[in-house]
N, CA, C and O atoms as a Tinker XYZ file with bonds, in Angstrom:
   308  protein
     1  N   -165.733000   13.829000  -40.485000    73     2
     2  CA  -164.792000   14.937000  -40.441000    64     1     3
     3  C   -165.550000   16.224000  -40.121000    63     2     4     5
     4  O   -166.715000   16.262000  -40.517000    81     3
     5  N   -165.154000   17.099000  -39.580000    73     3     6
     6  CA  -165.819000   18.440000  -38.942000    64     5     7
     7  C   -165.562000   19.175000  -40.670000    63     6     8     9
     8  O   -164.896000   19.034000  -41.696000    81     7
     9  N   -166.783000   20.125000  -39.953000    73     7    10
    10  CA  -166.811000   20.988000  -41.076000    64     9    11
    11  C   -166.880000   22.445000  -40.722000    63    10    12    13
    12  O   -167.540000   22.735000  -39.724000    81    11
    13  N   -166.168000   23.606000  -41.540000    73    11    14
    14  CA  -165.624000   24.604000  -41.180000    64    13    15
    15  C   -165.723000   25.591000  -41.534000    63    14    16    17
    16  O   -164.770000   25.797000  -42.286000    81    15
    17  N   -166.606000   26.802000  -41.436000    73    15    18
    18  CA  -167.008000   28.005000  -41.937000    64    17    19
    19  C   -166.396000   29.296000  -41.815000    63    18    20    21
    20  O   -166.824000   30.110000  -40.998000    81    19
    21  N   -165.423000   29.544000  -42.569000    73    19    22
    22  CA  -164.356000   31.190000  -42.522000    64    21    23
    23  C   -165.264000   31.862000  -43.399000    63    22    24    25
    24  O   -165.913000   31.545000  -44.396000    81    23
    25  N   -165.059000   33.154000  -42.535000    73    23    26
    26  CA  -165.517000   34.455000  -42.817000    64    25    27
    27  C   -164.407000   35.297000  -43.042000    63    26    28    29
    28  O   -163.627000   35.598000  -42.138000    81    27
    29  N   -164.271000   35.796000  -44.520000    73    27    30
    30  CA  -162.946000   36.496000  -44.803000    64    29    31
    31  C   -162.899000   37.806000  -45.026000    63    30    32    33
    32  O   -164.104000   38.011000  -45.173000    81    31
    33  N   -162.280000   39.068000  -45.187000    73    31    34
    34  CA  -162.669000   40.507000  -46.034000    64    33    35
    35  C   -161.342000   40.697000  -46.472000    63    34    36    37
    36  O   -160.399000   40.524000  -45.699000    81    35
    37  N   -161.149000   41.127000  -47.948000    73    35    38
    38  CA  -160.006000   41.362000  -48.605000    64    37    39
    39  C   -159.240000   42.802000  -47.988000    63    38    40    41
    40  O   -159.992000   43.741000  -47.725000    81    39
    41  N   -158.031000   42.942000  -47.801000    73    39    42
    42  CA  -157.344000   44.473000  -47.194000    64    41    43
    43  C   -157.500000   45.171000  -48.754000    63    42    44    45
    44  O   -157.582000   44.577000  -49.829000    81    43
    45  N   -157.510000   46.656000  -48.486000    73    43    46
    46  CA  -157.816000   47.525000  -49.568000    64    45    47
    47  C   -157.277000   47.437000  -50.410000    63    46    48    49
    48  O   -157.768000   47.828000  -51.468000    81    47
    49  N   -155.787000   46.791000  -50.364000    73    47    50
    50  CA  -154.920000   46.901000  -51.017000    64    49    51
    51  C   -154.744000   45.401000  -52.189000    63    50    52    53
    52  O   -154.194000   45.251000  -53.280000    81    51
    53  N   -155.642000   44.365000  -51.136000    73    51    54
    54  CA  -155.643000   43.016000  -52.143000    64    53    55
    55  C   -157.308000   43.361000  -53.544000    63    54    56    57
    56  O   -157.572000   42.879000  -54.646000    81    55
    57  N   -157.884000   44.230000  -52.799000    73    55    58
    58  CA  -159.444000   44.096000  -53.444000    64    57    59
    59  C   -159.079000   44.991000  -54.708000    63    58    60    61
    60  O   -159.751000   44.732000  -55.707000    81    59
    61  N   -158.135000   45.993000  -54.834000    73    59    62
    62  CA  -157.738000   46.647000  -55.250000    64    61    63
    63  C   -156.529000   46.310000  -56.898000    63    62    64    65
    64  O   -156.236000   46.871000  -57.954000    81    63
    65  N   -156.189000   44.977000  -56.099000    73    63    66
    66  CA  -155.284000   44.711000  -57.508000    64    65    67
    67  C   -156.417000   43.432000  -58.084000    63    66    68    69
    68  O   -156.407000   43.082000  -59.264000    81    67
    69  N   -157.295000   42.869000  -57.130000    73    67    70
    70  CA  -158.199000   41.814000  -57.946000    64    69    71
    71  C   -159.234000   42.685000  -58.911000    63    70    72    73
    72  O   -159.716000   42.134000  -59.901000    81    71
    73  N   -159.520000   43.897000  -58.628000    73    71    74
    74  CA  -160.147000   44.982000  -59.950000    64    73    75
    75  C   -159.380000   44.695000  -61.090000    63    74    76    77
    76  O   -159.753000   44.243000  -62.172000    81    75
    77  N   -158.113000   45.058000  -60.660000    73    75    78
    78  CA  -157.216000   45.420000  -62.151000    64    77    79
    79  C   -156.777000   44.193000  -62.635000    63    78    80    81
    80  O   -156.371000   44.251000  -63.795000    81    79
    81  N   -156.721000   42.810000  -61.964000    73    79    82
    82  CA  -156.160000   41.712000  -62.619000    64    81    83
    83  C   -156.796000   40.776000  -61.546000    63    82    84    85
    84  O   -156.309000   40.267000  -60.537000    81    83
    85  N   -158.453000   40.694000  -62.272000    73    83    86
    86  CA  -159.004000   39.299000  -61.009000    64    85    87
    87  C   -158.592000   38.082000  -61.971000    63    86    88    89
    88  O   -158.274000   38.200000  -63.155000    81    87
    89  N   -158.657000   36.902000  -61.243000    73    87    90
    90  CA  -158.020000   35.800000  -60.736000    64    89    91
    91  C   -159.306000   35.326000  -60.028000    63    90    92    93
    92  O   -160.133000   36.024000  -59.442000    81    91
    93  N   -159.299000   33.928000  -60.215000    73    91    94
    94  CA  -160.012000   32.645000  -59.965000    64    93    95
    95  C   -159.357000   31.925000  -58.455000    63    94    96    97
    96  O   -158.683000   30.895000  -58.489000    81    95
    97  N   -159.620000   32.509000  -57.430000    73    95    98
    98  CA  -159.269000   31.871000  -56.376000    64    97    99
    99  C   -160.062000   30.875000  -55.472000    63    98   100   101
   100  O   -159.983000   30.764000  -54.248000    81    99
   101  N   -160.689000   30.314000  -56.174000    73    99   102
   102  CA  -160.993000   28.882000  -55.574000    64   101   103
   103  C   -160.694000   27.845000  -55.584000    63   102   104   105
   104  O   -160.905000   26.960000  -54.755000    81   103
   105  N   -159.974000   27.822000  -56.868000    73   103   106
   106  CA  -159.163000   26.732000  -57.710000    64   105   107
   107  C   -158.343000   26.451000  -56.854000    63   106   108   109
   108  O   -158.440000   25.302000  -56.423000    81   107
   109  N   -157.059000   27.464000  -56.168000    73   107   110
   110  CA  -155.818000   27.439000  -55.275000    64   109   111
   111  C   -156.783000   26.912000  -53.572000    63   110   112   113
   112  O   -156.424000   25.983000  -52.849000    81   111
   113  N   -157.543000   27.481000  -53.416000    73   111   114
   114  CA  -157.948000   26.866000  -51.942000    64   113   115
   115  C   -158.465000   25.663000  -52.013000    63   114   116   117
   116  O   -157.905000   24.959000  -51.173000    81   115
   117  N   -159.367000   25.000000  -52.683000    73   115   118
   118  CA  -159.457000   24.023000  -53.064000    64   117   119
   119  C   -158.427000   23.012000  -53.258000    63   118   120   121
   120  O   -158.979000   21.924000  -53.094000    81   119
   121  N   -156.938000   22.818000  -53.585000    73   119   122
   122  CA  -156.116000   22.714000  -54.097000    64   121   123
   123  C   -155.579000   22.655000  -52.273000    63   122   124   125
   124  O   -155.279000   21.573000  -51.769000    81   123
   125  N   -155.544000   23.597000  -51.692000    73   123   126
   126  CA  -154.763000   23.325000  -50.649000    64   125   127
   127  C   -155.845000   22.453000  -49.381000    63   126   128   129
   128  O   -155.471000   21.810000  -48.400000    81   127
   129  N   -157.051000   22.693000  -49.788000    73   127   130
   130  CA  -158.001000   22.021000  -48.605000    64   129   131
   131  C   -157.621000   20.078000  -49.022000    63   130   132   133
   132  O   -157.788000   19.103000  -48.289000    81   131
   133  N   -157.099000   20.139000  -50.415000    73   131   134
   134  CA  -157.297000   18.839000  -50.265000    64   133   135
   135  C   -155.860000   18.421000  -50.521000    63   134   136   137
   136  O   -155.996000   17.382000  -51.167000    81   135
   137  N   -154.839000   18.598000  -50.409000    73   135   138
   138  CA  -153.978000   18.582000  -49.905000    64   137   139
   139  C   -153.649000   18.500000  -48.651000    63   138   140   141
   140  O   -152.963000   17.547000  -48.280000    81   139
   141  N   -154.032000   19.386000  -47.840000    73   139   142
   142  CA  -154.753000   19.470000  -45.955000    64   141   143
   143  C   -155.324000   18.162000  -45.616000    63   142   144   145
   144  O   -155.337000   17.857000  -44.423000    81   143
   145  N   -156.129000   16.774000  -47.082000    73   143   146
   146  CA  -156.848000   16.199000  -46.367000    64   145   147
   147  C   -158.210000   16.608000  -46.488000    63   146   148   149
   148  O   -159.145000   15.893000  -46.128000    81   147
   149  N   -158.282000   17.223000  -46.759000    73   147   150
   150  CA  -159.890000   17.931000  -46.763000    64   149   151
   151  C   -160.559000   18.182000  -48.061000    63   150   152   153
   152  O   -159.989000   17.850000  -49.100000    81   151
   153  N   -161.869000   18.813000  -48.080000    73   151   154
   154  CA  -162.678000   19.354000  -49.176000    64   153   155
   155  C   -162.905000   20.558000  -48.750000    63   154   156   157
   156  O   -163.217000   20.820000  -47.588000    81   155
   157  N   -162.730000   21.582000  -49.882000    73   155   158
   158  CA  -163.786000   22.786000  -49.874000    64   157   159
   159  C   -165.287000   22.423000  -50.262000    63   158   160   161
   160  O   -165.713000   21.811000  -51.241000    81   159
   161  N   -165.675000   22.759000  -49.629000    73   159   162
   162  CA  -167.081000   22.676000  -49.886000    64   161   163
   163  C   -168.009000   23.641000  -50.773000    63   162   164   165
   164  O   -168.937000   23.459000  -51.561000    81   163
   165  N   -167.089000   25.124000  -50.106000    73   163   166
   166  CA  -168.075000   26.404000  -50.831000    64   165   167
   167  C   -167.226000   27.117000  -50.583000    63   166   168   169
   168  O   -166.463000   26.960000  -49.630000    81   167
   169  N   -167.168000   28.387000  -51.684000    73   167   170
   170  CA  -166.592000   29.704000  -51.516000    64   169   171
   171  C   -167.363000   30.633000  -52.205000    63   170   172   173
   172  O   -167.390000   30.558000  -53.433000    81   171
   173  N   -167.974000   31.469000  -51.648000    73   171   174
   174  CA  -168.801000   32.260000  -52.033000    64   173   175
   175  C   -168.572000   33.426000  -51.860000    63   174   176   177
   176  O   -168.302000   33.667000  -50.684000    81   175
   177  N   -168.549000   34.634000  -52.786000    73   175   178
   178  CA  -168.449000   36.114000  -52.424000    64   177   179
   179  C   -169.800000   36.601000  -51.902000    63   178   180   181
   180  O   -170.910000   36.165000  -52.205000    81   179
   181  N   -169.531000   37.461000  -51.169000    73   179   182
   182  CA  -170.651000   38.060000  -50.525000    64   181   183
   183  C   -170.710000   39.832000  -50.327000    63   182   184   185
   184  O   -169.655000   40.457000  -50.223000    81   183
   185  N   -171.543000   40.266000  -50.304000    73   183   186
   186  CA  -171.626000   41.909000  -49.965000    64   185   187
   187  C   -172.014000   42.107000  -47.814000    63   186   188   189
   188  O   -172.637000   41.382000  -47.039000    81   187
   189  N   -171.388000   43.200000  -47.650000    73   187   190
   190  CA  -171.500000   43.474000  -46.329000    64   189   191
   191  C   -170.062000   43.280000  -45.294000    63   190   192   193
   192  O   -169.031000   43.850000  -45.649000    81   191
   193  N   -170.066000   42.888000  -44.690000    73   191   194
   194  CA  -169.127000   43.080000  -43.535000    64   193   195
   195  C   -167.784000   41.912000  -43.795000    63   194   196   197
   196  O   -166.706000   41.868000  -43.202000    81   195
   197  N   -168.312000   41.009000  -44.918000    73   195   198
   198  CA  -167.218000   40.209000  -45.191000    64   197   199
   199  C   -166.969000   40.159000  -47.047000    63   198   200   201
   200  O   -167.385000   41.153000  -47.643000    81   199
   201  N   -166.488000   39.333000  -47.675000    73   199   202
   202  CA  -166.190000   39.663000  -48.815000    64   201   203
   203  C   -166.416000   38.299000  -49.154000    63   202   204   205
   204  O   -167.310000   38.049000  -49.962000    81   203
   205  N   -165.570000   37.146000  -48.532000    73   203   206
   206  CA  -166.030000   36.015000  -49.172000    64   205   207
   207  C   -166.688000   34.997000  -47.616000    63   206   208   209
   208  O   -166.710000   35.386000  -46.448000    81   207
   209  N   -167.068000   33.901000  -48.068000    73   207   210
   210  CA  -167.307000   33.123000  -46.800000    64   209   211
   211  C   -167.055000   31.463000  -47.699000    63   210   212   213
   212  O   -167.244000   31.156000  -48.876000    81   211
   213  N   -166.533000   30.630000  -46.449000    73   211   214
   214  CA  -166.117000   29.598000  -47.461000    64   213   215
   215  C   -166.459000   28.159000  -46.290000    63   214   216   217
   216  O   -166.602000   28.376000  -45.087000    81   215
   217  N   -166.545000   26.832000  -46.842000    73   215   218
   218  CA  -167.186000   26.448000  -46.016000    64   217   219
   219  C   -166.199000   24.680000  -46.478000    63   218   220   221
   220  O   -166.150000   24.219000  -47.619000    81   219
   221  N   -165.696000   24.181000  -45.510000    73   219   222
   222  CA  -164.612000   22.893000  -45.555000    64   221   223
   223  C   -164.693000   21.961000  -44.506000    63   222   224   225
   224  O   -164.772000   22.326000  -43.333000    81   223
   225  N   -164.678000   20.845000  -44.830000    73   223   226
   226  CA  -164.776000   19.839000  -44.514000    64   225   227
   227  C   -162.958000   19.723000  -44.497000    63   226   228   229
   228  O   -162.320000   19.653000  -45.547000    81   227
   229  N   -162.144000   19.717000  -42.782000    73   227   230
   230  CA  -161.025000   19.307000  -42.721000    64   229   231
   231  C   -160.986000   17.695000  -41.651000    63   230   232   233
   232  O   -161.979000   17.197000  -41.121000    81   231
   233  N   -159.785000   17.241000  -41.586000    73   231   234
   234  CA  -159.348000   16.166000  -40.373000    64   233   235
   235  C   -159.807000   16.810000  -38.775000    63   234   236   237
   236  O   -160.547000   16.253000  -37.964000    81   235
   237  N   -159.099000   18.182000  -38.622000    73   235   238
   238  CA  -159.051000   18.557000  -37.129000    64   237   239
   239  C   -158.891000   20.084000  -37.305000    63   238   240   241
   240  O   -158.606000   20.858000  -38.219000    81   239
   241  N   -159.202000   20.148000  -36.023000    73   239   242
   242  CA  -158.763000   21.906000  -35.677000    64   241   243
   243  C   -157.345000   22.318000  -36.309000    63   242   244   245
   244  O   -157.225000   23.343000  -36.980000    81   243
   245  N   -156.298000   21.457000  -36.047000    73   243   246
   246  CA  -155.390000   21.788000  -36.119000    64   245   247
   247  C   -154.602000   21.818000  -37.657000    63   246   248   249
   248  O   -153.647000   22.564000  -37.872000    81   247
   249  N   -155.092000   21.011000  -38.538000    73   247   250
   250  CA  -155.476000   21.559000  -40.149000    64   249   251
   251  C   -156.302000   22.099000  -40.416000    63   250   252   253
   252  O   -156.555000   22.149000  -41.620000    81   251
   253  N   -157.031000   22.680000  -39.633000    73   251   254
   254  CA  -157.752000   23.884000  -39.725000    64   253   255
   255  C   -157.275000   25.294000  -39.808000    63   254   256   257
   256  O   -157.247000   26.152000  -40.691000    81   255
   257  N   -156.894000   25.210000  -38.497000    73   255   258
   258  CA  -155.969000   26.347000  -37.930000    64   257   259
   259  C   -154.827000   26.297000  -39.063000    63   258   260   261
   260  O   -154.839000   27.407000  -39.593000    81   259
   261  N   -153.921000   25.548000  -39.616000    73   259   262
   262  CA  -153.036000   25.331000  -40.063000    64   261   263
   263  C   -153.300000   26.059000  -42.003000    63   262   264   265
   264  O   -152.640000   26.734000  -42.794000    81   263
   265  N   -154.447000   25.482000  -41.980000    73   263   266
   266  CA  -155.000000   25.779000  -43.562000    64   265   267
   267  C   -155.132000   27.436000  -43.603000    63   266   268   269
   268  O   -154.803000   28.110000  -44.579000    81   267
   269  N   -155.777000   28.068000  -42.132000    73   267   270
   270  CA  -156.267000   29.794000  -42.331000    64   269   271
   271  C   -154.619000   29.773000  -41.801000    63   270   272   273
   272  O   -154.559000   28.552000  -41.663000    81   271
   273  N   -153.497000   30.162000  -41.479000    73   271   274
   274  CA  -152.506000   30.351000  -41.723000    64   273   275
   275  C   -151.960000   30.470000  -42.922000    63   274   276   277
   276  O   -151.565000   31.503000  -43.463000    81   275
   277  N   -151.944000   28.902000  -43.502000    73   275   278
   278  CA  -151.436000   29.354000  -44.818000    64   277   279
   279  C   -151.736000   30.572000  -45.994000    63   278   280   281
   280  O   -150.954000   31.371000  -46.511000    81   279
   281  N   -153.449000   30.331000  -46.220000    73   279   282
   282  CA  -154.157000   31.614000  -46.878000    64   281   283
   283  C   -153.946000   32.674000  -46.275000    63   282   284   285
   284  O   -154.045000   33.640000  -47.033000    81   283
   285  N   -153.678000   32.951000  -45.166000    73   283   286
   286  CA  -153.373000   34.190000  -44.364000    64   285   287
   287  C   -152.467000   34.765000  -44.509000    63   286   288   289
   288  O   -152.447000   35.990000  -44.390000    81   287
   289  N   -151.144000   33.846000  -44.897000    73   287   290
   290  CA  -149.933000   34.848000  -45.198000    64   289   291
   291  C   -149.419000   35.476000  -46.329000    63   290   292   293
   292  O   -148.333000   36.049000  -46.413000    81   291
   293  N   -150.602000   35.277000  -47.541000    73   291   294
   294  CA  -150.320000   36.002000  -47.833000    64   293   295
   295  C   -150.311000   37.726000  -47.898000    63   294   296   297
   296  O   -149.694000   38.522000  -48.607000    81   295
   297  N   -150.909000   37.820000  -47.237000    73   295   298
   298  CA  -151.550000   38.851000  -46.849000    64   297   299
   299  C   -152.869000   39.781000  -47.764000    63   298   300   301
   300  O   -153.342000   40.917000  -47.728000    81   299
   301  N   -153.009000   38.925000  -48.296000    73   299   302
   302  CA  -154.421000   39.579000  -48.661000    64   301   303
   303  C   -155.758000   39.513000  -48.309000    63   302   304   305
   304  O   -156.668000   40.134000  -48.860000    81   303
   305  N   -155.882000   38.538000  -47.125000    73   303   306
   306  CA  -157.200000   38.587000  -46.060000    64   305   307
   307  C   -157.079000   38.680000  -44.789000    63   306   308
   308  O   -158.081000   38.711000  -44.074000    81   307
């Protein structure tokens, strides 16, 4: 299975309420990578130009593509 490296940065407005009420969000991606079929592999916060970087083992591009959609709408990356 291919494996898959997103580079994410939180909008001001998501980094902003995870100050005042952080939350464990690896648990939920994890949760949907293998649901997708897949493994998370890694999610790691980071300093600099991105915030987190995360690293998955999916089926295809297209549960790939399909997986950064889902996390995407919510709109906090």
């Amino acid at each position: 299975m291919p494996r898959y490296l997103v580079q994410a940065s939180y909008t001001p407005a998501a980094a902003a309420a995870f100050v005042n009420n952080p939350q464990d969000r690896v648990a939920g991606v994890r949760a949907l990578a293998q649901k997708m079929g897949g493994t998370l592999e890694s999610m790691d916060y980071c300093l600099g130009d991105y915030d987190l970087v995360a690293v998955a083992t999916l089926p295809d591009d297209l549960t790939a593509a399909a997986m950064a959609l889902a996390v995407n709408s919510a709109g906090h990356i």
